[in-house]
PDB file with one MODEL, atoms N, CA, C and O in Angstrom:
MODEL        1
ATOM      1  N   UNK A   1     141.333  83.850 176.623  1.00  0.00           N
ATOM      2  CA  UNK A   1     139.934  83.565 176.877  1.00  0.00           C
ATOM      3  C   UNK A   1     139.173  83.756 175.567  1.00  0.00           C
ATOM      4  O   UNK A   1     139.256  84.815 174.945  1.00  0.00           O
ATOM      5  N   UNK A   2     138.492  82.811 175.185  1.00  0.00           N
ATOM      6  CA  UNK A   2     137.286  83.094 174.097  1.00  0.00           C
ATOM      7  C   UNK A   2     136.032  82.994 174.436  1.00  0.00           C
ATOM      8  O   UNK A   2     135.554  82.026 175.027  1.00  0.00           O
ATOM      9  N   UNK A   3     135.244  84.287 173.975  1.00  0.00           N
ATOM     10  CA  UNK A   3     133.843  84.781 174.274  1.00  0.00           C
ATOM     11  C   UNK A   3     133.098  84.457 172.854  1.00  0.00           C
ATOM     12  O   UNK A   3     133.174  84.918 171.715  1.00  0.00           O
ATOM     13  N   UNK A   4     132.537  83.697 173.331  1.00  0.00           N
ATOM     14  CA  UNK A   4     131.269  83.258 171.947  1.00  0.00           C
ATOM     15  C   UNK A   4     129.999  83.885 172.237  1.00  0.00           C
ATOM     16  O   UNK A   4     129.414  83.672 173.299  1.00  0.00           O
ATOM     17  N   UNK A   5     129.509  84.714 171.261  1.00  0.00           N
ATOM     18  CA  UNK A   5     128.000  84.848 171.681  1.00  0.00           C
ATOM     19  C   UNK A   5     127.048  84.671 170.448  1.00  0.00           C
ATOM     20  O   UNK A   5     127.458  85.022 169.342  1.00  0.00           O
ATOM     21  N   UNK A   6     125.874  84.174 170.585  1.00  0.00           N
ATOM     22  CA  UNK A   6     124.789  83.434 169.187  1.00  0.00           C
ATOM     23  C   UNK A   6     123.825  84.121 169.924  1.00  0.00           C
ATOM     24  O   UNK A   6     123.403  83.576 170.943  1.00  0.00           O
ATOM     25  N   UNK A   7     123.230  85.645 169.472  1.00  0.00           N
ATOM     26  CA  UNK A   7     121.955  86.447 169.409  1.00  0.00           C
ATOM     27  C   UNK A   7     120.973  85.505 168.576  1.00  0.00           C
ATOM     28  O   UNK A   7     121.317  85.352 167.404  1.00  0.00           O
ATOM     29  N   UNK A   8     119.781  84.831 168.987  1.00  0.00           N
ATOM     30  CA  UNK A   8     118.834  84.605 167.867  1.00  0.00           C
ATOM     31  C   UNK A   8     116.974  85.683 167.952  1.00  0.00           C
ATOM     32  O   UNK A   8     116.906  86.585 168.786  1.00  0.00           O
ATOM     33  N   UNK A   9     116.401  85.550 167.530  1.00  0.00           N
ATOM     34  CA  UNK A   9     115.152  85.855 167.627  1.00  0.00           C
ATOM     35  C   UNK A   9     114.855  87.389 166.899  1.00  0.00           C
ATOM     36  O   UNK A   9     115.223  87.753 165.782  1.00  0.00           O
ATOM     37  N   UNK A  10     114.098  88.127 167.874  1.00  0.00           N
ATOM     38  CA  UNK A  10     114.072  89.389 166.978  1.00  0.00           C
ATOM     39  C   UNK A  10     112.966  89.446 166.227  1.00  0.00           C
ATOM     40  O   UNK A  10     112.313  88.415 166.068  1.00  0.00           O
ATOM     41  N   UNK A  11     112.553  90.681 165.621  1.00  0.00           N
ATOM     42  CA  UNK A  11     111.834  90.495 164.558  1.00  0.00           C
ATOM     43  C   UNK A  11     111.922  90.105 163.410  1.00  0.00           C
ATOM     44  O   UNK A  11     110.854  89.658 162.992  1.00  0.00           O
ATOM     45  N   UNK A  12     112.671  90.080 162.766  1.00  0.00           N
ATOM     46  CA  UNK A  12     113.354  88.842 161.546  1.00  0.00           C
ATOM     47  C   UNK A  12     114.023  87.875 161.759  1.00  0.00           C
ATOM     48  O   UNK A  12     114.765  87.304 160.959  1.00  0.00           O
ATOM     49  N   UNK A  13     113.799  87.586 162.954  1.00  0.00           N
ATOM     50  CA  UNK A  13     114.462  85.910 163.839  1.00  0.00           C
ATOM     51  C   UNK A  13     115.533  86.020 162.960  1.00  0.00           C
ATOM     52  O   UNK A  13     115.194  85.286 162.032  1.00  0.00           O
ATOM     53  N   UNK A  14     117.039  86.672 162.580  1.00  0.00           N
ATOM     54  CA  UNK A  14     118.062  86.117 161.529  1.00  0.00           C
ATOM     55  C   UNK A  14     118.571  86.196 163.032  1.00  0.00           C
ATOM     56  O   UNK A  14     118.325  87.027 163.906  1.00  0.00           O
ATOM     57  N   UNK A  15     119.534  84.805 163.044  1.00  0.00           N
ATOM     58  CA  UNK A  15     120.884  84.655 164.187  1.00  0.00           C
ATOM     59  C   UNK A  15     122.093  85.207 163.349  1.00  0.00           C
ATOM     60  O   UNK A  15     122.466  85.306 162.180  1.00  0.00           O
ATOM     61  N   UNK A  16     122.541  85.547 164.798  1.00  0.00           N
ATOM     62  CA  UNK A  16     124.304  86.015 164.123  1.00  0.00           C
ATOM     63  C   UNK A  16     125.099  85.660 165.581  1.00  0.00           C
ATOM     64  O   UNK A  16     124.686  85.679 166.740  1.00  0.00           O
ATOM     65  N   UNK A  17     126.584  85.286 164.932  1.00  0.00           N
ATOM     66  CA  UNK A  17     127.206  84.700 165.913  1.00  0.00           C
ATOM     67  C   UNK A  17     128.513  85.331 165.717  1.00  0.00           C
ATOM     68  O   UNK A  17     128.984  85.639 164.622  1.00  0.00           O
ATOM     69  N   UNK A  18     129.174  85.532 167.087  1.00  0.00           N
ATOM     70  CA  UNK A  18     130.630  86.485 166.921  1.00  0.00           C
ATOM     71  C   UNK A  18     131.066  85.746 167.748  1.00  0.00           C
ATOM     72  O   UNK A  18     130.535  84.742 168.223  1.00  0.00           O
ATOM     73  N   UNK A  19     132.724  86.505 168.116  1.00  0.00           N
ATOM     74  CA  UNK A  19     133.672  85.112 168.568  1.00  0.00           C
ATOM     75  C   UNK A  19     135.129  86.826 169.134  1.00  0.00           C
ATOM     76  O   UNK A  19     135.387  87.821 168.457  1.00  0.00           O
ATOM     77  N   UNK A  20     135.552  86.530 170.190  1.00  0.00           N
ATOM     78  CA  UNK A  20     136.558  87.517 170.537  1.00  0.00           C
ATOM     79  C   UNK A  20     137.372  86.958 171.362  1.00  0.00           C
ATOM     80  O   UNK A  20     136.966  86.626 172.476  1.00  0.00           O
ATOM     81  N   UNK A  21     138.727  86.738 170.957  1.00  0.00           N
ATOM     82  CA  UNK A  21     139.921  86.009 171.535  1.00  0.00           C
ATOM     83  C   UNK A  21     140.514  87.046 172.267  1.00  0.00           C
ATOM     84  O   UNK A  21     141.323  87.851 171.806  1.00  0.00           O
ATOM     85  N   UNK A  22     140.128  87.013 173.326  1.00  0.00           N
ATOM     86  CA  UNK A  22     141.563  88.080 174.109  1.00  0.00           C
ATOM     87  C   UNK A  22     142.723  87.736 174.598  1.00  0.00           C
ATOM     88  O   UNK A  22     143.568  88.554 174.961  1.00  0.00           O
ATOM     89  N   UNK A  23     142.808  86.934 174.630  1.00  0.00           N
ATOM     90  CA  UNK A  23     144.829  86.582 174.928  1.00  0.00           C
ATOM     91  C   UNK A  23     145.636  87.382 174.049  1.00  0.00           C
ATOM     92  O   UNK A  23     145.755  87.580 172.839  1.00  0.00           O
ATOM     93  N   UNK A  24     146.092  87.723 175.021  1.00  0.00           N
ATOM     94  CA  UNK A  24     147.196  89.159 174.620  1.00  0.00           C
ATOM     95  C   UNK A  24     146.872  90.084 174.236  1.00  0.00           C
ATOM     96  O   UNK A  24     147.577  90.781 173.506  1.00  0.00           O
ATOM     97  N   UNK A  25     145.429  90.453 174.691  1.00  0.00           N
ATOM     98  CA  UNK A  25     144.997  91.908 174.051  1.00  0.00           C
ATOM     99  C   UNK A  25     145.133  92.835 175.673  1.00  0.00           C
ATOM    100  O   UNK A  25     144.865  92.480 176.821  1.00  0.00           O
ATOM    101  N   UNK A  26     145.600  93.966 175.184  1.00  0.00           N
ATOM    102  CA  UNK A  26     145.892  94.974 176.298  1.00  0.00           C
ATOM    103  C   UNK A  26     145.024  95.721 177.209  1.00  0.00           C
ATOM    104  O   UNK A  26     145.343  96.526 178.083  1.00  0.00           O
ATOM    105  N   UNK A  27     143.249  95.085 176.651  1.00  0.00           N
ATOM    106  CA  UNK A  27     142.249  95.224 177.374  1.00  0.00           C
ATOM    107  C   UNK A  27     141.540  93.650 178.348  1.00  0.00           C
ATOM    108  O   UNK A  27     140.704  93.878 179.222  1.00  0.00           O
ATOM    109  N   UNK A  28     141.839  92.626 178.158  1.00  0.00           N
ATOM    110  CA  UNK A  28     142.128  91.684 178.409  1.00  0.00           C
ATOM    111  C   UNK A  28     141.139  91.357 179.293  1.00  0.00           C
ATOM    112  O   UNK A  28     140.043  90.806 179.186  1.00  0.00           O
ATOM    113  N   UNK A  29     141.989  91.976 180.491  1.00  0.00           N
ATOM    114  CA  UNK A  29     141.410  92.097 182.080  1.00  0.00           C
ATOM    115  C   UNK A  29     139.549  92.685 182.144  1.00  0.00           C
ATOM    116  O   UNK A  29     138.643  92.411 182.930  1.00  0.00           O
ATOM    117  N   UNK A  30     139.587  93.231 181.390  1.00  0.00           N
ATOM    118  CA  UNK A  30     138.230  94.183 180.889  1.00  0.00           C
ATOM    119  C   UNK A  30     137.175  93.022 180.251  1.00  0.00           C
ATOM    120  O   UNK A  30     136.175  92.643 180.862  1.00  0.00           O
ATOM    121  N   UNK A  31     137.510  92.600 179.122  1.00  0.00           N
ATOM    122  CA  UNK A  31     136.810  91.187 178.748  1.00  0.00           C
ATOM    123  C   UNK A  31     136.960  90.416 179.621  1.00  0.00           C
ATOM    124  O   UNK A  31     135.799  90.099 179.880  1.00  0.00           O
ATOM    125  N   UNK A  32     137.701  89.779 180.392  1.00  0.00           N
ATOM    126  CA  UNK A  32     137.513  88.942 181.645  1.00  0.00           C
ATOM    127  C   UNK A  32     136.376  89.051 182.718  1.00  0.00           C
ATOM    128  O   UNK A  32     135.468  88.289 183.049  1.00  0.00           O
ATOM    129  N   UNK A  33     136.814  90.413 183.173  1.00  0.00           N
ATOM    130  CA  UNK A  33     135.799  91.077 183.985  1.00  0.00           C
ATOM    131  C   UNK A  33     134.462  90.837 183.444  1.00  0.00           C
ATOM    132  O   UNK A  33     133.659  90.125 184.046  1.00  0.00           O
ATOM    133  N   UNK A  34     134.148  91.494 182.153  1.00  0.00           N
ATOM    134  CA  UNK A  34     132.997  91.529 181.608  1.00  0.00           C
ATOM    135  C   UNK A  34     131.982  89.646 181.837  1.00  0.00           C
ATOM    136  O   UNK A  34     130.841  89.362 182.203  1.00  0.00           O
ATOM    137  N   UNK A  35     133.320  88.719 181.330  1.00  0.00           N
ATOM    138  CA  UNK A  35     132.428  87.807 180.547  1.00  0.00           C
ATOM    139  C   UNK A  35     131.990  87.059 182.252  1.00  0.00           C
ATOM    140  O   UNK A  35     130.930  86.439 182.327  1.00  0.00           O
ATOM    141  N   UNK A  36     132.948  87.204 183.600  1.00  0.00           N
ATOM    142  CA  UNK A  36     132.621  86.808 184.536  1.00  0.00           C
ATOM    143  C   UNK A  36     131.431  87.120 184.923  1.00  0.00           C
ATOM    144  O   UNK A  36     130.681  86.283 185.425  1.00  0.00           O
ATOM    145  N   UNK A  37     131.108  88.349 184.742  1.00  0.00           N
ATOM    146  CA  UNK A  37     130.001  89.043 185.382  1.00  0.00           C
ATOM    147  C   UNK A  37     128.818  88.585 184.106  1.00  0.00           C
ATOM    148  O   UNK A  37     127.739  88.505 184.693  1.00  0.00           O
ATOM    149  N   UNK A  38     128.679  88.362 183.083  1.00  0.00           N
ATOM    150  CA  UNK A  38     128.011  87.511 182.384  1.00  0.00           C
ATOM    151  C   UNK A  38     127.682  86.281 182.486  1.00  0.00           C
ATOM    152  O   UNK A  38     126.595  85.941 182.018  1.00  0.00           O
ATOM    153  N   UNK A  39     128.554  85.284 183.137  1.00  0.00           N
ATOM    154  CA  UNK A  39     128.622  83.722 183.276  1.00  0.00           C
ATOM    155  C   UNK A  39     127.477  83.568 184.710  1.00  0.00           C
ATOM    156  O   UNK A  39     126.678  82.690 185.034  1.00  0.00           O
ATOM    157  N   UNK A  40     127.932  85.072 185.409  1.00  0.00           N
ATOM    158  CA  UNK A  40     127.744  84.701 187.005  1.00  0.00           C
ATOM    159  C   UNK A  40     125.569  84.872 187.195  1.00  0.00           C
ATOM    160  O   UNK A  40     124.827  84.349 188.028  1.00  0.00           O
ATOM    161  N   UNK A  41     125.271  85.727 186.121  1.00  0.00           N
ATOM    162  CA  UNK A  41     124.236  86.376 185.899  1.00  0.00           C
ATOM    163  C   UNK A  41     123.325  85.592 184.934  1.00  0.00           C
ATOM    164  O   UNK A  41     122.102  85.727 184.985  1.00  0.00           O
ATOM    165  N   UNK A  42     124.028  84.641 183.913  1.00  0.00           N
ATOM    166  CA  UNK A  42     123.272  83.707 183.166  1.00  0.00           C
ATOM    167  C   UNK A  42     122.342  82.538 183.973  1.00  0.00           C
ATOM    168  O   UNK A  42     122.329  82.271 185.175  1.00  0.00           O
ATOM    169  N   UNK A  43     121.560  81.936 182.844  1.00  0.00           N
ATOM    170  CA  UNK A  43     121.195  80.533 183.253  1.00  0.00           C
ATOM    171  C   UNK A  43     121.260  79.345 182.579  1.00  0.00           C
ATOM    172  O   UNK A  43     121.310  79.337 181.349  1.00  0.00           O
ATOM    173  N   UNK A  44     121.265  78.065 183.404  1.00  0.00           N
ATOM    174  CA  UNK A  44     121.634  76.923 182.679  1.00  0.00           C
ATOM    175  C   UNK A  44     120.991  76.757 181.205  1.00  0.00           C
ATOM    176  O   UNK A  44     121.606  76.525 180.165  1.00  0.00           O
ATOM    177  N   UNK A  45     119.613  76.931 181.373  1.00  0.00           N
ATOM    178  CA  UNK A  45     118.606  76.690 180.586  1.00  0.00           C
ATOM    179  C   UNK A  45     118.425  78.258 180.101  1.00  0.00           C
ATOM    180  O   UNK A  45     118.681  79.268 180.757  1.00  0.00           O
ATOM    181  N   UNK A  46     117.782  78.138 178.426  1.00  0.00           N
ATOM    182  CA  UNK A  46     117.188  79.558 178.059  1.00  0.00           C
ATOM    183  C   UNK A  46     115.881  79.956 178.542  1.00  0.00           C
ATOM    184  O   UNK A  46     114.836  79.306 178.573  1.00  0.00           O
ATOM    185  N   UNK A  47     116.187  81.429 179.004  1.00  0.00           N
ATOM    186  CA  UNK A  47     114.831  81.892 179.654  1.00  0.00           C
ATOM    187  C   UNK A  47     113.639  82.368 178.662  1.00  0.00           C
ATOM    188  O   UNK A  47     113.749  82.831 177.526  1.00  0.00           O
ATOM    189  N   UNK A  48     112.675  82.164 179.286  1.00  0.00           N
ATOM    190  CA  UNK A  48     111.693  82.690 178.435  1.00  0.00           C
ATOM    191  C   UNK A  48     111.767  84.150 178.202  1.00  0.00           C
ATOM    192  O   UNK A  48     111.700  84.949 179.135  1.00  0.00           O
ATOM    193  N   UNK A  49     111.955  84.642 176.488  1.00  0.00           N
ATOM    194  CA  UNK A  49     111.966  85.997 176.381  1.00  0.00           C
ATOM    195  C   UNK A  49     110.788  86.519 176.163  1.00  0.00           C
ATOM    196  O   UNK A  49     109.933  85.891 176.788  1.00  0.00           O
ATOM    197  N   UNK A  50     110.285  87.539 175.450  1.00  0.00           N
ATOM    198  CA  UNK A  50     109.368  88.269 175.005  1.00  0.00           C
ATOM    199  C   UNK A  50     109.063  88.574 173.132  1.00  0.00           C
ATOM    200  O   UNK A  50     109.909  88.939 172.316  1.00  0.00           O
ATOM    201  N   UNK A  51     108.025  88.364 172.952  1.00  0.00           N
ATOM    202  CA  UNK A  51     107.491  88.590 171.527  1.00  0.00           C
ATOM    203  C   UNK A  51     108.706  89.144 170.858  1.00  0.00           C
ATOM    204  O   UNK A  51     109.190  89.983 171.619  1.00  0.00           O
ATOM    205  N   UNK A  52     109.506  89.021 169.608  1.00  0.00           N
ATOM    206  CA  UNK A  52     110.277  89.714 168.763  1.00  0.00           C
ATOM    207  C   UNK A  52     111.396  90.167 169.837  1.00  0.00           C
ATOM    208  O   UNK A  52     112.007  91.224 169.673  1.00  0.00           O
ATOM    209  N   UNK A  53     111.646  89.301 170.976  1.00  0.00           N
ATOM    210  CA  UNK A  53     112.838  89.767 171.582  1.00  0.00           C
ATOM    211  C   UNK A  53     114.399  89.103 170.892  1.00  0.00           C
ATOM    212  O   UNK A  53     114.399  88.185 170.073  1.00  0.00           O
ATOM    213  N   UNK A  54     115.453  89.661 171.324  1.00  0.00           N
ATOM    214  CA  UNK A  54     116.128  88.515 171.403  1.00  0.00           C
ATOM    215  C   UNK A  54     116.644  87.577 172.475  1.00  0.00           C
ATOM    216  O   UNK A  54     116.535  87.933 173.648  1.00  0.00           O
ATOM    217  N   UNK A  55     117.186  86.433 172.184  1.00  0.00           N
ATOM    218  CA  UNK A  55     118.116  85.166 173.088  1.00  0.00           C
ATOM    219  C   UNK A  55     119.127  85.297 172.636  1.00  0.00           C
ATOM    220  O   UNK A  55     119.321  85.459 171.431  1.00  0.00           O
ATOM    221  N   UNK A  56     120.171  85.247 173.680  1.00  0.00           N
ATOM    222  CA  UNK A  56     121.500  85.135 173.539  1.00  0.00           C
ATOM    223  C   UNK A  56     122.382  83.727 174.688  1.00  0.00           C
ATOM    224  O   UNK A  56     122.268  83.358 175.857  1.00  0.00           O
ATOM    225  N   UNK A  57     123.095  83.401 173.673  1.00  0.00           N
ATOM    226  CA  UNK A  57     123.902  82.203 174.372  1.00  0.00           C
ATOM    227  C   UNK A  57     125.165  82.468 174.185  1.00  0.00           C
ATOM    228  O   UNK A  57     125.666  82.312 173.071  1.00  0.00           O
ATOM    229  N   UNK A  58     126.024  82.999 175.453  1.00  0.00           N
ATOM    230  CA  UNK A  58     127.192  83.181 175.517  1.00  0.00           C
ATOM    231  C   UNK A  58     127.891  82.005 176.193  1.00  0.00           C
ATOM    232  O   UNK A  58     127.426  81.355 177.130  1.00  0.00           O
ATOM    233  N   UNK A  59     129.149  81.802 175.556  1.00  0.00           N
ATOM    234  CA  UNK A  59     129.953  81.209 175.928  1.00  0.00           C
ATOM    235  C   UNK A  59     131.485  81.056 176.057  1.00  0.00           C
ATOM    236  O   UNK A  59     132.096  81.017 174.989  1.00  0.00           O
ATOM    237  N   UNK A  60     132.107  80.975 177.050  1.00  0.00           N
ATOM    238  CA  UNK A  60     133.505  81.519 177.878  1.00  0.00           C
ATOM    239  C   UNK A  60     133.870  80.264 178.117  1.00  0.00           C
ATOM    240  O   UNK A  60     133.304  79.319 178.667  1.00  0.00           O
ATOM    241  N   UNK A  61     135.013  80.424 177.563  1.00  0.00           N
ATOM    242  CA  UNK A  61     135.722  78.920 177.460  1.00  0.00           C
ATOM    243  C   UNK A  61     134.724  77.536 177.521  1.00  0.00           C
ATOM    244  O   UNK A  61     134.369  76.778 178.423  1.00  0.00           O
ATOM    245  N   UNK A  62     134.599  77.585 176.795  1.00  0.00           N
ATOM    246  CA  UNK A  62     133.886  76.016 177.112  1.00  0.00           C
ATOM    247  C   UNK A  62     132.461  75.928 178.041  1.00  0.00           C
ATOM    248  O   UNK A  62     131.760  74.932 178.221  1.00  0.00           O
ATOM    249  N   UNK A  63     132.255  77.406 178.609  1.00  0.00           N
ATOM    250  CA  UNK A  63     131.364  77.092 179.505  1.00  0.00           C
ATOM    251  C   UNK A  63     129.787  78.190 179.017  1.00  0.00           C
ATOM    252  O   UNK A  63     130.028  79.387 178.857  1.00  0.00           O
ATOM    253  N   UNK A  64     128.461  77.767 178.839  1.00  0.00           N
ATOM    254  CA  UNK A  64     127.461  78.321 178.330  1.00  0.00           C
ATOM    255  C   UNK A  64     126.459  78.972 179.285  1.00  0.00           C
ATOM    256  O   UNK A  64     125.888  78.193 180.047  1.00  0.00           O
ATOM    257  N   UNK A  65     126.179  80.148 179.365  1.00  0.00           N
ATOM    258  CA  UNK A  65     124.771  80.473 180.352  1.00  0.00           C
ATOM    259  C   UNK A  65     123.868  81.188 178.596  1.00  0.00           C
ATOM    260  O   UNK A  65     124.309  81.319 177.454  1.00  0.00           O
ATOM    261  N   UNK A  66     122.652  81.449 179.154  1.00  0.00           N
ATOM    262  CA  UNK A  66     121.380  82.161 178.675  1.00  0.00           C
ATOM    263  C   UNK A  66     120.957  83.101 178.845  1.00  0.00           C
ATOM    264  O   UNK A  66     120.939  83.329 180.055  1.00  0.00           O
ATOM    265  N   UNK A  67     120.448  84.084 178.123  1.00  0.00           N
ATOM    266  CA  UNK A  67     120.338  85.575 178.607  1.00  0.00           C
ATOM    267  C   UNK A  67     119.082  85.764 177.679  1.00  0.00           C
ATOM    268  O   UNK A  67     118.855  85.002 176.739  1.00  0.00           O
ATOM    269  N   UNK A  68     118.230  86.902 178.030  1.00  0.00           N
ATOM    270  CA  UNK A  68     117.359  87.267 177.205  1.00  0.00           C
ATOM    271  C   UNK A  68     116.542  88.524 177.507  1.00  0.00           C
ATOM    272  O   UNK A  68     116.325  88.862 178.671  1.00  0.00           O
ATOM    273  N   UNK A  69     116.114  89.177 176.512  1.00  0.00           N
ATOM    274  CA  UNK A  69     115.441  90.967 176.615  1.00  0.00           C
ATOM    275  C   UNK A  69     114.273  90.503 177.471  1.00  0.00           C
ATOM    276  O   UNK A  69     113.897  89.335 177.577  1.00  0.00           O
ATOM    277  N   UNK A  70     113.815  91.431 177.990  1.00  0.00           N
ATOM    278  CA  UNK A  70     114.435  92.601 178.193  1.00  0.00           C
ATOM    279  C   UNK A  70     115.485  92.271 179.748  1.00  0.00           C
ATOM    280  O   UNK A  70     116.123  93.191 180.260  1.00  0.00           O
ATOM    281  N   UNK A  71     115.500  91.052 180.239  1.00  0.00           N
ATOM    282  CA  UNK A  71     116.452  91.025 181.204  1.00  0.00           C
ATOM    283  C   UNK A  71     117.813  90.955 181.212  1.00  0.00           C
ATOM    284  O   UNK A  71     118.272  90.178 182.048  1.00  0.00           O
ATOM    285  N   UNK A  72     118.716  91.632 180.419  1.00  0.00           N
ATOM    286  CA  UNK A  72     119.713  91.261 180.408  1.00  0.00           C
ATOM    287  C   UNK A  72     120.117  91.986 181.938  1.00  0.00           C
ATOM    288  O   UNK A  72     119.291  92.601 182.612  1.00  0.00           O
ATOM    289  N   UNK A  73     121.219  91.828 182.240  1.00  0.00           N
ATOM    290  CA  UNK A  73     121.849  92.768 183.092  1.00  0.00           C
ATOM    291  C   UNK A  73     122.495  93.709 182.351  1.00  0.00           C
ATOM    292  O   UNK A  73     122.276  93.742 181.140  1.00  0.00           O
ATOM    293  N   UNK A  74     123.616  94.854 183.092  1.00  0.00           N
ATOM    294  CA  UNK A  74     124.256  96.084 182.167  1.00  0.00           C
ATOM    295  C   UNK A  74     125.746  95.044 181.947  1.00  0.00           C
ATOM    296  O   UNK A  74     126.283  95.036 180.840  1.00  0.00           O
ATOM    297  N   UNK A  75     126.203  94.376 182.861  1.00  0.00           N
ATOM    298  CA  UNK A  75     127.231  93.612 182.491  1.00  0.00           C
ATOM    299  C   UNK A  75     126.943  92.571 180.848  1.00  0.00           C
ATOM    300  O   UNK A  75     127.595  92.528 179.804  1.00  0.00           O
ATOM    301  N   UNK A  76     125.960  92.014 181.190  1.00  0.00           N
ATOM    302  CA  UNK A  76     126.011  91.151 179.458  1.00  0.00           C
ATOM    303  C   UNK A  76     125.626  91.760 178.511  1.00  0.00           C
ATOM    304  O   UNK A  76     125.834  91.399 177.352  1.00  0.00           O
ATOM    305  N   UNK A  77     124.830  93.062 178.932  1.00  0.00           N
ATOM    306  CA  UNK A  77     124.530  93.874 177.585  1.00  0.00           C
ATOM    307  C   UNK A  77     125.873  94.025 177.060  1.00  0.00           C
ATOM    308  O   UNK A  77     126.389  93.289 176.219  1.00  0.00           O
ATOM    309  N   UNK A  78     126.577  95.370 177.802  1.00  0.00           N
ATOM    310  CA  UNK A  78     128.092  95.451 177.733  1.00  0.00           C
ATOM    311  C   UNK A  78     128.911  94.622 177.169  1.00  0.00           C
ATOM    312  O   UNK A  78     129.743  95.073 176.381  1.00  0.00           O
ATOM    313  N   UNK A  79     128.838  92.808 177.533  1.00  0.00           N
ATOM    314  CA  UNK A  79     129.952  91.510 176.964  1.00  0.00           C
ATOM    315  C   UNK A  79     128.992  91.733 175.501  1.00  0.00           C
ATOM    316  O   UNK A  79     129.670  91.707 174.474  1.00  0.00           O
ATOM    317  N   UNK A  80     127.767  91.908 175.347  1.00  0.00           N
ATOM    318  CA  UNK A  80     127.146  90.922 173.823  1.00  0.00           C
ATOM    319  C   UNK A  80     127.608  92.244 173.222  1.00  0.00           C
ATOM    320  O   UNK A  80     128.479  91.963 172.398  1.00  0.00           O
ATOM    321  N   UNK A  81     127.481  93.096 173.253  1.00  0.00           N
ATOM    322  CA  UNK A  81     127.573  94.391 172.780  1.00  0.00           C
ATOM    323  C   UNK A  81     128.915  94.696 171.970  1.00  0.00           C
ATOM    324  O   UNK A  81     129.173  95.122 170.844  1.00  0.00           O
ATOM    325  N   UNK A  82     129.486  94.365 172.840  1.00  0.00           N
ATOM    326  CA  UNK A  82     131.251  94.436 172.417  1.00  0.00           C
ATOM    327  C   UNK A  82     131.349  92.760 171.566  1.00  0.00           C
ATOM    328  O   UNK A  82     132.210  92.499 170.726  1.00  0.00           O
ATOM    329  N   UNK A  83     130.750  92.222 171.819  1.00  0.00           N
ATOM    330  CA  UNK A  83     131.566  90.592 171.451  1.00  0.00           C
ATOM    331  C   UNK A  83     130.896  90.710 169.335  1.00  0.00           C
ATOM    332  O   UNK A  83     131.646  90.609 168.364  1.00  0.00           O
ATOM    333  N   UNK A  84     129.036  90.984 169.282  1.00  0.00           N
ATOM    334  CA  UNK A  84     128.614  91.257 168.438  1.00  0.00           C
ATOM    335  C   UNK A  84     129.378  92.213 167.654  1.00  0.00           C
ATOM    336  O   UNK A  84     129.385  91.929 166.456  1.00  0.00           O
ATOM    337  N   UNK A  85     130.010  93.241 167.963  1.00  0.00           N
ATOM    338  CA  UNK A  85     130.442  94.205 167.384  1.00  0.00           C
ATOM    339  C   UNK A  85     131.814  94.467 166.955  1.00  0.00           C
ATOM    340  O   UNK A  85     132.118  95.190 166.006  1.00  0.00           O
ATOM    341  N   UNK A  86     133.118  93.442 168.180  1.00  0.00           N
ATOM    342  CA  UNK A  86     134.124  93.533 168.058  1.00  0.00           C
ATOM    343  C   UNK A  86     134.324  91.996 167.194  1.00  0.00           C
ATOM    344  O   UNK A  86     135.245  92.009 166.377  1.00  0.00           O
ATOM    345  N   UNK A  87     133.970  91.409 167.249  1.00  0.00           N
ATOM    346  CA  UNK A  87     134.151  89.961 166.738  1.00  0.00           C
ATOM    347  C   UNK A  87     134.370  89.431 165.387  1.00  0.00           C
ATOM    348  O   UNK A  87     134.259  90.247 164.472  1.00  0.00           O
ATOM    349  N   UNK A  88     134.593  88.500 165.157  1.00  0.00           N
ATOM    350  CA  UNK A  88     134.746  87.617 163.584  1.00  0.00           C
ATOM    351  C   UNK A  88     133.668  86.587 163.708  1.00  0.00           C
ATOM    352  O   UNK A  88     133.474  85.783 162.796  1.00  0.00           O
TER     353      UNK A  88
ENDMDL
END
C-alpha cells in the first residue's frame, strides 16, 4: 500500500509532501488500518480550513480524500503524522 500525503497552507503556506510504502513492513496492518480510517473520514472536495491552517490531501493507492485543521479526526492526524514524519 502507498500513503501519499501533500500538507499545504500554514503560516508560511511552504507545502511538503511524503510518501510511505508498506508492503512488507511488519507494521503494515497498522498503516492499513490507519489510512482506511483516513479515506473513510475524508472528502471528495477540499474543505474549507481556517486562517494560517493547514490542508492536507492524502492519498492510498490511487485513491484521494481532503482533510483540514482544525477538523481532522485522531485517525488522520495519526496517518499525516506518521506519513510526514516517516516518509521520503
Amino acid at each position: 500500500m502507498r500513503i501519499q500525503v501533500r500538507r499545504t497552507g500554514g503560516f508560511a503556506g511552504i507545502e511538503r509532501r511524503s510518501e510511505v510504502e508498506t508492503s512488507g513492513r511488519p507494521d503494515a496492518q497498522e498503516w492499513q488500518a490507519l489510512a482506511e480510517q483516513a479515506l473513510a473520514a475524508g472528502q471528495g472536495t477540499p474543505p474549507p480550513g481556517v486562517p494560517d491552517g493547514f490542508a492536507y490531501e492524502i492519498t492510498v493507492d490511487g485513491r484521494t480524500v481532503y482533510a483540514a485543521d482544525p477538523m481532522l479526526t485522531d485517525g488522520q492526524r495519526e496517518l499525516i503524522s506518521r506519513v510526514l514524519k516517516e516518509g521520503a
